[in-house]
N, C-alpha and C positions, 0 to 999 in steps of 0.2 A: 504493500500500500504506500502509495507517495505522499508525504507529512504536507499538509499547506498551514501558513502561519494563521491565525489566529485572525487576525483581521478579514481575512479572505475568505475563509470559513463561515462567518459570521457576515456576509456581503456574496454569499456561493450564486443564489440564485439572478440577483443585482449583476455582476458583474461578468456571469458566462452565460449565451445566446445560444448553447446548442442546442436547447430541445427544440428550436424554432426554425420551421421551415422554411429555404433559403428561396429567394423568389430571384433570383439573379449573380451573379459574380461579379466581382473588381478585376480589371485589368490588369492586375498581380507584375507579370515581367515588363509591361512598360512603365506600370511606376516605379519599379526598381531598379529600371534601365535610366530613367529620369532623374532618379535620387544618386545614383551614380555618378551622373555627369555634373548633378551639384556639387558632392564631394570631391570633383579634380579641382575645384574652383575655389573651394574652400566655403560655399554657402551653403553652410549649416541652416542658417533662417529659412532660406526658401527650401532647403529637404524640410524642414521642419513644416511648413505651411503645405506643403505637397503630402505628406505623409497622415495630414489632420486632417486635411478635406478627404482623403481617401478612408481612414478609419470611420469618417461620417457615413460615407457612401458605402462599407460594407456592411455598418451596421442597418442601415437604412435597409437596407437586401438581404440582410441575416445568413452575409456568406459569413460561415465563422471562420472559412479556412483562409479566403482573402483578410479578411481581421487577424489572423494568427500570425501570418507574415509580416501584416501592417506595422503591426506591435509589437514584433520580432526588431523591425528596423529602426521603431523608436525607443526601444528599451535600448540600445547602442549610442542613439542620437542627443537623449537626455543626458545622456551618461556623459559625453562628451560635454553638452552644454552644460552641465554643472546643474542642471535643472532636479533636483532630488525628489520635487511633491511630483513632481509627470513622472518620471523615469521609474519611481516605486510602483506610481497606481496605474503604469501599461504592464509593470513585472505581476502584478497582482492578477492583472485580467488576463494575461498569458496563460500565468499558473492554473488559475481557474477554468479555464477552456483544454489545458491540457490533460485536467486531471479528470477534468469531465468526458473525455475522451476516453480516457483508460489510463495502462500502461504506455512506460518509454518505450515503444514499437519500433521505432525508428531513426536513423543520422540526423534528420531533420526534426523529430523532436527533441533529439539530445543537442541538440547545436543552437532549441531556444531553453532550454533547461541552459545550458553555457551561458548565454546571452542574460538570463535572469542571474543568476550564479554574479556573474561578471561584476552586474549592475547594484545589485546589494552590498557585492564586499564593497566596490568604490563610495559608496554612500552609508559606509562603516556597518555596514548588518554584514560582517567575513561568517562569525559564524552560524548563523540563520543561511549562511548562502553556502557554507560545505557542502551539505547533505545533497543540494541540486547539482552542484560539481562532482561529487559522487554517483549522481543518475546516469548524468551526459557520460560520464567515465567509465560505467560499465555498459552503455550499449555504442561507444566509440570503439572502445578495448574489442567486443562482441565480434561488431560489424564492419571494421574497416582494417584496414592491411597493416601490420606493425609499421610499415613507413611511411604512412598515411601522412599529408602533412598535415592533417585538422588534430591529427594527435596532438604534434606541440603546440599549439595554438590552445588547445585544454590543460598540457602541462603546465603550460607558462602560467595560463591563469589561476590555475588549483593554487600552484604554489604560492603565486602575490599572499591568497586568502590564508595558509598556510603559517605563512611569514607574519601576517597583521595577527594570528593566535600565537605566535613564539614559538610554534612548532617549527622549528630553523630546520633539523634535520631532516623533515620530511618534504618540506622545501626547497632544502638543496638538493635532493634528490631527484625531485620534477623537476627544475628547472634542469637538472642535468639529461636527465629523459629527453627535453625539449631540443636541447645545445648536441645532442651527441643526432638527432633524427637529422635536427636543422643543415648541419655539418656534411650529410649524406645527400641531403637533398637541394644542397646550394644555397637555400632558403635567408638571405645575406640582412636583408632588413628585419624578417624578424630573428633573426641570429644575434644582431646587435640589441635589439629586445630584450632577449634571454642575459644579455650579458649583462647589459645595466640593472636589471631586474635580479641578479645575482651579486650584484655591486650594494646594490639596497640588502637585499639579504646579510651580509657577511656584516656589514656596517650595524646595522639592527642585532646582529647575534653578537658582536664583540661589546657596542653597548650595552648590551644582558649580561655582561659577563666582568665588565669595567675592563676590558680590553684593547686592543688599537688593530685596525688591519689592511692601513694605509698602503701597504705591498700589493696584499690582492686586490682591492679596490680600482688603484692604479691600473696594474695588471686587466681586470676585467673593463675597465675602461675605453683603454689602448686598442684589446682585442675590438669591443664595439663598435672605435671610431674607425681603424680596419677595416671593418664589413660594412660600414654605411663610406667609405673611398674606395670600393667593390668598381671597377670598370665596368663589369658584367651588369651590374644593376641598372633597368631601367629609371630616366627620373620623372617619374609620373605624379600622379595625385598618391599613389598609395605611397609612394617615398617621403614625399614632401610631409605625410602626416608623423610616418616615422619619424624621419627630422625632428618635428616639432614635438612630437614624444618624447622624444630621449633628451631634448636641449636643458629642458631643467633640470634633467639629471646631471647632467655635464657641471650646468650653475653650482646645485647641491655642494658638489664636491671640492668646487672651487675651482674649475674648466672654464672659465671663462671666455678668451678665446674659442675654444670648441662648442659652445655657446651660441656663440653669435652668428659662428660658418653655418652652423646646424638650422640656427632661426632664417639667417638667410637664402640657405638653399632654398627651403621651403617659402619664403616670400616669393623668390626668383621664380620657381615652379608655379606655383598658385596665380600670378601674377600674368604670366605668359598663357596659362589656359584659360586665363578671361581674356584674354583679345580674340 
């Protein structure tokens, strides 16, 4: 049985549409082909305004399954804006629809199990969001090839949630799952991911400890800005966001310099796919 929090439980029939018969469907791959070409550009608002009128319009039609994906790309979208009261209550109504559904059956509902997971630990609920990282985790593990890249893309984020409980070792661990897949499958932008995201780890476990581990930090660093000077890498919208992920990690640590190349890129990218 898959656990729903409390709030959601208590709002089950409010917030999930399945028993209600769907009189129509949403255009599901071109809004998502739409919201994609927001994201080379860096317009968050207008994904955002594109993603609402369409959650109107499946609810209107009681597609739940165009609504599932709707919600799927706003529980990412929130996440990013920083917006906590949306981002919670599309995780809510996700959850709701999913569980009303049944069982994790499949990639694609473990991949918005991930997406809920994700969105919780960023908006400090890591451990109310295990348990869903734990769903996605065994029908990922189940159903997709051990070099799957969606694997690391689950390690990387299990662990963030992992590291925000002080479970460091089990942490380190995923993130090394993610770095050792990464490694095999070229996978260069989120490779540097994994490493600053291991930089935060080692720093967070030595402070636990009243320790220093200004070697590997460095170390993991180094390697990241490495894999984002990759030739190989295209520099797209999906780079440029990289970029601007990793840059305050850079800051953090006192990168300043690698800072600002990193904020740049990503201006220069964003920049150029608006004209």
């Amino acid at each position: 049985m898959i656990f729903l929090p409390k709030r959601v439980r208590q709002n089950m029939q409010e917030k999930c549409s399945c028993s209600k018969e769907p009189i129509g469907t949403i255009p599901i791959v071109r809004v998502i082909d739409k919201i994609d070409e927001m994201f080379e550009k860096d317009d968050l608002q207008g994904a955002k305004r594109v993603l609402e009128y369409w959650e109107k319009e499946a609810k209107a039609l009681n597609d739940t399954k165009g609504l599932l994906e709707v919600l799927s790309e706003q529980i990412g979208l929130y996440r990013k804006l920083g917006d906590k009261e949306k981002g919670l209550a599309a995780v809510d109504e996700a959850l709701a629809i999913l569980v009303c559904n049944g069982t994790c059956s499949s990639v694609g509902d473990a991949t918005i199990y991930l997406n809920c997971a994700t969105t919780m630990k960023a908006f400090g609920k890591a451990e109310e969001a295990i348990k869903y990282y734990e769903i996605a985790k065994e029908q990922y593990e189940k159903s997709l090839e051990k070099d799957d890249y969606r694997l690391a893309g689950l390690y990387n984020n299990y662990a963030t949630a992992l590291c925000d409980l002080q479970r460091f070792s089990e942490g380190r661990e995923y993130y090394k799952k993610a770095i050792d897949l990464l490694k095999n499958k070229g996978g260069f932008c989120e490779l540097a991911v994994s490493y600053v995201n291991l930089a935060h780890l080692a720093f967070s476990e030595a402070q636990s400890k009243g320790e220093t581990c200004d070697d590997e930090v460095e170390n993991l660093l180094n390697l990241a800005y490495e894999c984002l000077d990759d030739e190989s890498l295209v520099r797209d919208g999906n780079y440029a966001f990289v970029c601007s992920k990793c840059a305050p990690s850079f800051e953090f640590f006192g990168y300043f310099i690698q800072k600002a190349e990193l904020e740049n890129r990503a201006m220069q990218i964003y920049e150029n796919n608006r004209k």
